[in-house]
C-alpha positions, 0 to 999 in steps of 0.5 A: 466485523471484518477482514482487512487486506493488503496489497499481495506483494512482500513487504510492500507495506508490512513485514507480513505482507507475502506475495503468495496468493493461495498463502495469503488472498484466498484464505481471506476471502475464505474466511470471509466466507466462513464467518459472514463478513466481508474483507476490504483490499487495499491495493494501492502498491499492486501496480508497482511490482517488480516482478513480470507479472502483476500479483492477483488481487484477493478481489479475484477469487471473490465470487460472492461479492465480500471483497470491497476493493480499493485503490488510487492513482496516488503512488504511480501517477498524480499524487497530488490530485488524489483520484482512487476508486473502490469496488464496492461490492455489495455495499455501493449504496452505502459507499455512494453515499458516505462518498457524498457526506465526505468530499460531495464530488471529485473534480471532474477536469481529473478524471477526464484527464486520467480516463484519457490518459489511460484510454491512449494506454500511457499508463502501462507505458508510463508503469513499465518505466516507473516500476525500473525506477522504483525497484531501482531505488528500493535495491539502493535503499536496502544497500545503505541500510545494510551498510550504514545502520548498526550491525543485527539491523534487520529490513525487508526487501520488498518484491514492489512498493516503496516501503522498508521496514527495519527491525533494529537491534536491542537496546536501540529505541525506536521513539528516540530515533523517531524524534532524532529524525525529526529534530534533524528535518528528516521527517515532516511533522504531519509524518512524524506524527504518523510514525509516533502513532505507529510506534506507540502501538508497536511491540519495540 
């Protein structure tokens, strides 16, 4: 048994996502504590907020090692050389070694190029820019929403990420659009996919 958690930022990846870190990361970690399991963190959007400071980590309040940490360079920087890294805790053992039986190794020309690239402090330079840009592209996303979807469309507006998501009205099938989007080209079929996954288990 144990606790998944997202990045502490709203709406970055689910509408339940919340930025208040006493109302969300440290009762994680509390309840980790009280049930005697552990909690994985999954920070992959925690670079990309909007506002003027990085929200903390559900990691941070963790004094008892039962929060696995994860997160990757995926979503700001090289997406295509898929570099992350994970806090294992108390379970690094275990962690090396499944990292072993699946890929054996990550390319080390990457890493040395990423530990470079950040020894030098272009990343934060390189963050300040991008986080401009994304916020900037997500207040255009929920504008068109607003003025292009049906009337009693609901969406979030995210404090950082690059994820919306859209509560549509009744009488609106989510699985019909799913497939008017894909026979149109909008999604690809490994996405559409995904979203098909994600929609069978939803609520509407």
């Amino acid at each position: 048994m144990g606790i998944a958690t997202a990045p502490p930022s709203r709406g970055r990846g689910s509408p339940a996502w919340t930025s208040k870190v006493s109302g969300r990361m440290l009762p994680a970690c509390s309840a980790a504590r009280w049930i005697g399991t552990d909690a994985v963190e999954d920070d992959l959007y925690g670079d990309l907020y909007f506002g003027d400071s990085r929200p903390r980590a559900a990691k941070s309040f963790d004094r008892r090692g039962l929060v696995l940490y994860c997160s990757s360079f995926s979503k700001t920087l090289a997406p295509g050389w898929r570099v992350g890294w994970v806090v294992p805790a108390r379970y690094r053992e275990r962690v090396s070694l499944l990292k072993f039986a699946q890929t054996v190794a990550t390319a080390s020309l990457q890493q040395l190029a990423f530990a470079e690239f950040l020894a030098a402090g272009h990343y934060e330079r390189h963050l300040r820019s991008l986080r401009k840009s994304v916020a900037a592209t997500m207040r255009s996303l929920g504008d068109a929403v607003a003025a292009h979807f049906p009337a009693g469309t609901r969406a979030t507006r995210p404090d950082g990420g690059g994820v919306v998501w859209l509560e549509l009205p009744g009488g609106i099938s989510a699985l019909e659009l799913h497939d008017r989007a894909l026979a149109a080209g909008i999604l690809d079929p490994p996405a559409a996919q995904r979203l098909l996954d994600v929609l069978a288990g939803a609520p509407r």
